[in-house]
GUVONU-752212 format. One record per residue (C-alpha): residue number from 1; residue in one letter; x, y, z. Coordinates in steps of 0.05 Angstrom, whole numbers, always signed. Layout:
BEGIN
<NUM "a" <X Y Z>>
...
This chain:
BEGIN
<1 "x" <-202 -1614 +685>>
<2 "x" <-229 -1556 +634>>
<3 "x" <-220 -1569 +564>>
<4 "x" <-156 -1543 +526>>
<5 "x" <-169 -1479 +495>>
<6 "x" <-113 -1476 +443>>
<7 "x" <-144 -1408 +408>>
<8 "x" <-131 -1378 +483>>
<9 "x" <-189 -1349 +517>>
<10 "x" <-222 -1275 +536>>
<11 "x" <-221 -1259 +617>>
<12 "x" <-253 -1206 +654>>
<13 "x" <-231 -1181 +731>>
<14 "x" <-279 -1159 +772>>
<15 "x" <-264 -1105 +812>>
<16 "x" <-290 -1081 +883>>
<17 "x" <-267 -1021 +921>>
<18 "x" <-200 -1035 +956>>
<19 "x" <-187 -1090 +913>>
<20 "x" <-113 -1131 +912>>
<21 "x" <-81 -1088 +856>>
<22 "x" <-19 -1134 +858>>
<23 "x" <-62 -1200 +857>>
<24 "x" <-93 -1173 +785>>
<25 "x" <-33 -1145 +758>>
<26 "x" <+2 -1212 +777>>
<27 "x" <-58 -1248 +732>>
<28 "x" <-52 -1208 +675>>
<29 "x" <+22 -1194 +658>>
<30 "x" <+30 -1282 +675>>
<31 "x" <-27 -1266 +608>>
<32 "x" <+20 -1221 +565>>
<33 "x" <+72 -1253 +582>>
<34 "x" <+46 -1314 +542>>
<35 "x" <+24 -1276 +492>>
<36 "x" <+90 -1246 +480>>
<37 "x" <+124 -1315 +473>>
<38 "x" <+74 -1341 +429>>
<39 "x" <+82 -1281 +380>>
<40 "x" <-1 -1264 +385>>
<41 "x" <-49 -1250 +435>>
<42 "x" <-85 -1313 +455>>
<43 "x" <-105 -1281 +514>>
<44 "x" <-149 -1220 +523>>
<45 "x" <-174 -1184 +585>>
<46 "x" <-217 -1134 +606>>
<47 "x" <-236 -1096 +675>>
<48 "x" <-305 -1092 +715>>
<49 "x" <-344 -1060 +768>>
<50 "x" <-402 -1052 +793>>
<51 "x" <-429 -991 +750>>
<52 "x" <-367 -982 +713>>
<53 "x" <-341 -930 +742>>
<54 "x" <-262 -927 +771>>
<55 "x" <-250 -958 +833>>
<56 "x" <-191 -951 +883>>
<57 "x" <-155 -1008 +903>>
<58 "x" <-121 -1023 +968>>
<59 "x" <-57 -981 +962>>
<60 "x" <-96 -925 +941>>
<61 "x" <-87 -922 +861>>
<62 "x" <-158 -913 +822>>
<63 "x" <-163 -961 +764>>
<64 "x" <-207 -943 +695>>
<65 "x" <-254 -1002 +674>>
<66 "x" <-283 -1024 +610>>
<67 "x" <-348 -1044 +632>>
<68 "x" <-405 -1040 +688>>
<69 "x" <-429 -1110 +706>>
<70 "x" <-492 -1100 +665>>
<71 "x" <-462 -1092 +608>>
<72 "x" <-403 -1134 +609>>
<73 "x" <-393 -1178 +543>>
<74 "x" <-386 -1257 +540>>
<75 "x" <-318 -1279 +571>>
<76 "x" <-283 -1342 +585>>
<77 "x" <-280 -1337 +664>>
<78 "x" <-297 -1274 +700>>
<79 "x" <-248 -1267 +754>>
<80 "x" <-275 -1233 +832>>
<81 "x" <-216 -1189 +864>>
<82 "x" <-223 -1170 +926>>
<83 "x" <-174 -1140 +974>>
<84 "x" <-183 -1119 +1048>>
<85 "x" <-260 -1115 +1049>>
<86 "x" <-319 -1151 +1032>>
<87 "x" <-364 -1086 +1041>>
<88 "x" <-365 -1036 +982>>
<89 "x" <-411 -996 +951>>
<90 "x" <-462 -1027 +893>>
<91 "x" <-445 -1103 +926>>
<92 "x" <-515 -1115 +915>>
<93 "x" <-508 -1107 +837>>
<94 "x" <-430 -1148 +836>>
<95 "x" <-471 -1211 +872>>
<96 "x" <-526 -1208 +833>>
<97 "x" <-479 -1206 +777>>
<98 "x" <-448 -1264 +798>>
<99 "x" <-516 -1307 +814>>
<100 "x" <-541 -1298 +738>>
<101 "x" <-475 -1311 +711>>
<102 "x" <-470 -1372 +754>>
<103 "x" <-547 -1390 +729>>
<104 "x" <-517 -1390 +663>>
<105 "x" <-473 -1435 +666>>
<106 "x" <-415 -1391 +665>>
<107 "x" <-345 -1406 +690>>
<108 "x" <-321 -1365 +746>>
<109 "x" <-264 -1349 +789>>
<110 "x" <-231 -1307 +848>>
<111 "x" <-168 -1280 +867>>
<112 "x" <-149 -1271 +939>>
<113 "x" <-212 -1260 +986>>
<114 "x" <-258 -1262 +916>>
<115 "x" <-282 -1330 +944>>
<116 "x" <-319 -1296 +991>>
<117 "x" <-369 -1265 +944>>
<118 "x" <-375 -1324 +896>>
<119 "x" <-390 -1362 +967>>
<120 "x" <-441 -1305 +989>>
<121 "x" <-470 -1315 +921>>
<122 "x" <-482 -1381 +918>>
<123 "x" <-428 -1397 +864>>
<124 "x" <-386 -1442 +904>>
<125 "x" <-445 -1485 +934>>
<126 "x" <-410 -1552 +918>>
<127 "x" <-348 -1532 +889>>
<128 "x" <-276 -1548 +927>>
<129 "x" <-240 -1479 +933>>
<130 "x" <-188 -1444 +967>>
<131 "x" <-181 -1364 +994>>
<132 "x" <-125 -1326 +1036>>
<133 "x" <-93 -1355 +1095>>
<134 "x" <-115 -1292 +1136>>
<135 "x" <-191 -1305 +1120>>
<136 "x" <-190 -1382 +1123>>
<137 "x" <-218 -1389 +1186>>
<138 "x" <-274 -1330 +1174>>
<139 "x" <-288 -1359 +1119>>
<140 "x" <-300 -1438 +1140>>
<141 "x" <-335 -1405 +1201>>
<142 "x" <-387 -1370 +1157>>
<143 "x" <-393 -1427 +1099>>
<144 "x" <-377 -1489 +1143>>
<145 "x" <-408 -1530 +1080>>
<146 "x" <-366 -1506 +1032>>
<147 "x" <-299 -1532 +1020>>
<148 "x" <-240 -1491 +1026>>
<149 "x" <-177 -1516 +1024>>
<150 "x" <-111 -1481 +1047>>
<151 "x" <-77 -1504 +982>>
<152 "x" <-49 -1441 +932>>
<153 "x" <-93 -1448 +885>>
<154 "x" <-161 -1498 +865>>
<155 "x" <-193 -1515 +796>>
<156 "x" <-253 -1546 +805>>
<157 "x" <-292 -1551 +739>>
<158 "x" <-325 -1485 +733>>
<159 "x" <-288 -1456 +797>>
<160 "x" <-226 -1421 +791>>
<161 "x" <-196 -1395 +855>>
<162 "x" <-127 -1373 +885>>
<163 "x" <-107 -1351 +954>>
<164 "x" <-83 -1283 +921>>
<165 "x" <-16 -1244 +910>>
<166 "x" <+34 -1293 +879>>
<167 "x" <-12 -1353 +875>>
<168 "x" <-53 -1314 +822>>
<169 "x" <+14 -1324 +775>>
<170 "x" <+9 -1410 +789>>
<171 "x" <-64 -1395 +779>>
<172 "x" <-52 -1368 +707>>
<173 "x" <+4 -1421 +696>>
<174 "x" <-35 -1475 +706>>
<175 "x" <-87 -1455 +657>>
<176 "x" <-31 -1435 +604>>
<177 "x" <-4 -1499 +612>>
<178 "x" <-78 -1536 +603>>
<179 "x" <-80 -1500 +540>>
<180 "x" <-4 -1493 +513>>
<181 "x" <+38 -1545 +551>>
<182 "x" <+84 -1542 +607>>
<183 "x" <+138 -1519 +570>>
<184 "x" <+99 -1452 +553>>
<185 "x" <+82 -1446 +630>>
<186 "x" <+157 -1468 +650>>
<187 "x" <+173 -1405 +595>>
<188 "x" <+129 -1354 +627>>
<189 "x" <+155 -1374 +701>>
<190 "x" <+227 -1361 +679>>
<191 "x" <+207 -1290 +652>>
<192 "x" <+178 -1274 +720>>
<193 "x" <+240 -1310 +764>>
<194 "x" <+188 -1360 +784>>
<195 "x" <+228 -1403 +822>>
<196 "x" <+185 -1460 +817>>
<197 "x" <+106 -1473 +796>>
<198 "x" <+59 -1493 +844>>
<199 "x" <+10 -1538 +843>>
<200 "x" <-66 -1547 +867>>
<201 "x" <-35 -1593 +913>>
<202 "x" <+14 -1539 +947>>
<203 "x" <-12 -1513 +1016>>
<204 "x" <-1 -1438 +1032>>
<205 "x" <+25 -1419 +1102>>
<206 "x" <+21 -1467 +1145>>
<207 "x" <+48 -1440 +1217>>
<208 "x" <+82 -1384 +1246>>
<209 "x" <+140 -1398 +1202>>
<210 "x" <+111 -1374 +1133>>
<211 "x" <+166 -1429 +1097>>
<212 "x" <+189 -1488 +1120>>
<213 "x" <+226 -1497 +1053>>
<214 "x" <+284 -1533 +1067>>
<215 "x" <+271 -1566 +1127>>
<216 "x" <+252 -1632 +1143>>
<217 "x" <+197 -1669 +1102>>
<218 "x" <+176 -1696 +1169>>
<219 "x" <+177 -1632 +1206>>
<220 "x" <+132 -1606 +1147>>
<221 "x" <+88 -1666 +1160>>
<222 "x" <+80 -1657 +1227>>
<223 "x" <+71 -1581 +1224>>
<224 "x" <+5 -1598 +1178>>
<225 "x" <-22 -1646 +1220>>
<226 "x" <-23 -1598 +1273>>
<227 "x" <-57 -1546 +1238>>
<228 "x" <-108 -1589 +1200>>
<229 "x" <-119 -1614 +1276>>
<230 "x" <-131 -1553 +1313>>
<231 "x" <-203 -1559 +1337>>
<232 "x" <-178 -1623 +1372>>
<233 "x" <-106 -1627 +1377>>
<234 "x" <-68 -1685 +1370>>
<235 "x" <-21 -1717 +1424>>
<236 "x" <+48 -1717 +1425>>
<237 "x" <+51 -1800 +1416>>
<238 "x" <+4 -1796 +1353>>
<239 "x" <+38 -1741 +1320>>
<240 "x" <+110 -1783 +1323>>
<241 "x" <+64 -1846 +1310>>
<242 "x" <+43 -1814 +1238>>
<243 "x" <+120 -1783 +1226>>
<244 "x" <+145 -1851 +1231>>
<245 "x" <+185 -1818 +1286>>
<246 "x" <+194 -1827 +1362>>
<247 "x" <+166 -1778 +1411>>
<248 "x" <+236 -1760 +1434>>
<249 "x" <+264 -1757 +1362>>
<250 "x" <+203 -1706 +1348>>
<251 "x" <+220 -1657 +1401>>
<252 "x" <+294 -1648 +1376>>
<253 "x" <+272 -1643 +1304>>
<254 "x" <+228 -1574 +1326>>
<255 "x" <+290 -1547 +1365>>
<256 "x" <+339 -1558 +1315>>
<257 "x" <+298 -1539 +1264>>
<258 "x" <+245 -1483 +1295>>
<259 "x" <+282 -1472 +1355>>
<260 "x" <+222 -1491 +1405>>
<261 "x" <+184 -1546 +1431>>
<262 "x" <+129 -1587 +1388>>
<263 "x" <+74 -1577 +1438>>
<264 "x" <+97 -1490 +1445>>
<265 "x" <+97 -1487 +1377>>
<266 "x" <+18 -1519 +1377>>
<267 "x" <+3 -1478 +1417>>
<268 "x" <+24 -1425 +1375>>
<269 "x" <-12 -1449 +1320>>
<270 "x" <-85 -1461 +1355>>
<271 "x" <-73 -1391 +1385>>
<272 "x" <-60 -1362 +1314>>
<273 "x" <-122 -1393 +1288>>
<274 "x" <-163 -1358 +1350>>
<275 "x" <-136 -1291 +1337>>
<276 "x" <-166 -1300 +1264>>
<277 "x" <-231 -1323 +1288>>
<278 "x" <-241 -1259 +1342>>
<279 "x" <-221 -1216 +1284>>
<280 "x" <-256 -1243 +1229>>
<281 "x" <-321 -1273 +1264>>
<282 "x" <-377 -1247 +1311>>
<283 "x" <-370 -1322 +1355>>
<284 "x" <-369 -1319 +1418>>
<285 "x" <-307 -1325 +1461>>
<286 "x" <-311 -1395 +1489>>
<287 "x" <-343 -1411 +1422>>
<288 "x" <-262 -1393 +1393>>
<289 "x" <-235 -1422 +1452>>
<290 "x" <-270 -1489 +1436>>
<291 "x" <-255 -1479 +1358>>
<292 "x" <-186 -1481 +1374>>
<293 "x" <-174 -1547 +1422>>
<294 "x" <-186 -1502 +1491>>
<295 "x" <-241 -1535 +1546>>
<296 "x" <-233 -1482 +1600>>
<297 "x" <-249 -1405 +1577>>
<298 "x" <-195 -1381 +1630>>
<299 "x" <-133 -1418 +1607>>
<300 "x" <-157 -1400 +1536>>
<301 "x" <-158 -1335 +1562>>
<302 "x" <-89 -1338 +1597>>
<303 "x" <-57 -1369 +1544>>
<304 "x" <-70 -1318 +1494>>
<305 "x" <-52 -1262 +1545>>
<306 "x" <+23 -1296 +1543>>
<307 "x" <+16 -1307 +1470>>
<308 "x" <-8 -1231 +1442>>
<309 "x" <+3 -1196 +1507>>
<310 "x" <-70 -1185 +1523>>
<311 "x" <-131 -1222 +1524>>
<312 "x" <-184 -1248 +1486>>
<313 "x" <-245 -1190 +1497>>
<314 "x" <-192 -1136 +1479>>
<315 "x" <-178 -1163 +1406>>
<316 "x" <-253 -1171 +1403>>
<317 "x" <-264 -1097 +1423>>
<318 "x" <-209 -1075 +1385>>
<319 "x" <-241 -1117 +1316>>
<320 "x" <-303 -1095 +1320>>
């Protein structure tokens, strides 16, 4: 856990073309917002590129910055966002950036797909982190030694990371609560309609079903074992084994609840996690097909055709 920091602390964003513009403006207003309450500005920001120029984000909008990344003064926890793309111009500079700010001992964090570059840089050799859903499996593919979790958010020591979008407000909670109290963080939450603060410990999507809130604890169970078991699936016995739960009793909780068999809806899963690794990856086919639980190429093959209406090489070709 990092030390309180009742004076409040300075951030910097990092910014690379195409980057999340909802991600950082969801990290800084959760900032003014406490600032607000508290009557004086505890927290301060400031914006970063490359060379300090503007740079466009992903819905189109060019953004001013204060500073280049040579020039940028001592902050609290310099913040990576990235959006859509890990290619941009001057990434050369932005990682060698991050490498002698990691050298130094400095704290540093990402927001969305961000964990990709502190992971190309070396910055998260070590460190438990966490990135977008949609680049999970890319992302364990290419840094198999690194963990990433599929939790909203992770603070490991030095190592701030979120999985992006609304996950960068429990991100900023969670350290306004570290250094105010949770009644500051419950305040800020209430000015944003916040339903509820998330924890470290709260996964991101887990299925085809983006939220399972509301449904059965056990379903929920179940529905993570199968995706944290996707390279070799689980049988239908051990999954009601670890519910508690018959294998009968199982297969009516997914139709009254999901509308569809347990072992259809695995399926679904494993073939989800596939279609992320042809996009995301350069592995080969049977390579995926083995990632996700399949032993024969063809009925990989044929099972996806029925799943995304065509097959395997065609969302390759279509990728890349």
């Amino acid at each position: 856990m990092s030390e309180p920091h009742p004076e409040g602390r300075q951030f910097a964003f990092l910014l690379v073309d195409k980057f999340s513009m909802f991600s950082l403006v969801a990290a800084i207003d959760t900032c003014r917002s406490a600032n607000r309450l508290l009557g004086r500005d505890v927290y301060g920001w400031t914006t970063v590129s490359a060379d300090g120029e503007a740079v466009i984000a992903s819905n189109g909008l060019p953004l001013k910055v204060d500073y280049s990344v040579a020039d940028v003064p001592a902050v609290d926890i310099m913040f990576v966002c990235v959006g859509v793309t890990t290619e941009f111009p001057g990434k050369s500079k932005v990682l060698g950036a991050l490498r002698s700010w990691g050298r130094r001992g400095a704290a540093l964090g990402a927001l969305s797909v961000g964990s990709y570059l502190l992971a190309e840089a070396g910055q998260l050799d070590g460190y438990r982190c966490t990135i977008h859903w949609e680049n999970r499996a890319g992302f364990m593919e290419k840094f198999p030694d690194i963990e990433c979790t599929n939790n909203v958010f992770e603070i490991d020591r030095k190592r701030y990371t979120c999985a992006g979008v609304t996950t960068s407000i429990d991100l900023m909670l969670e350290i306004i609560k570290r250094d105010f109290g949770a009644n500051l963080a419950n305040e800020v939450a209430n000015q944003f309609q916040h339903e509820r603060i998330r924890s470290a410990g709260d996964r991101q999507r887990v299925g085809p079903e983006r939220d399972l809130t509301g449904k059965s604890d056990k379903l929920k169970r179940i529905v993570e074992l199968m995706a944290d078991h996707l390279d070799e699936p689980l049988s239908a016995v051990q999954l009601a084994k670890t519910a508690g739960l018959s294998v009968r009793q199982v297969e009516r909780l997914f139709l009254r609840h999901l509308n569809v068999t347990p072992g259809r809806y695995y399926m679904r899963l494993r073939l989800e996690r596939a279609r992320e690794l042809l996009r995301q990856t350069n592995m080969p086919i049977l390579d995926v097909a083995i990632a996700t639980g399949f032993t024969s190429h063809s009925y990989f093959a044929q099972s996806y055709r029925l799943q995304f209406g065509r097959p395997p090489s065609e969302e390759r070709r279509t990728t890349y």
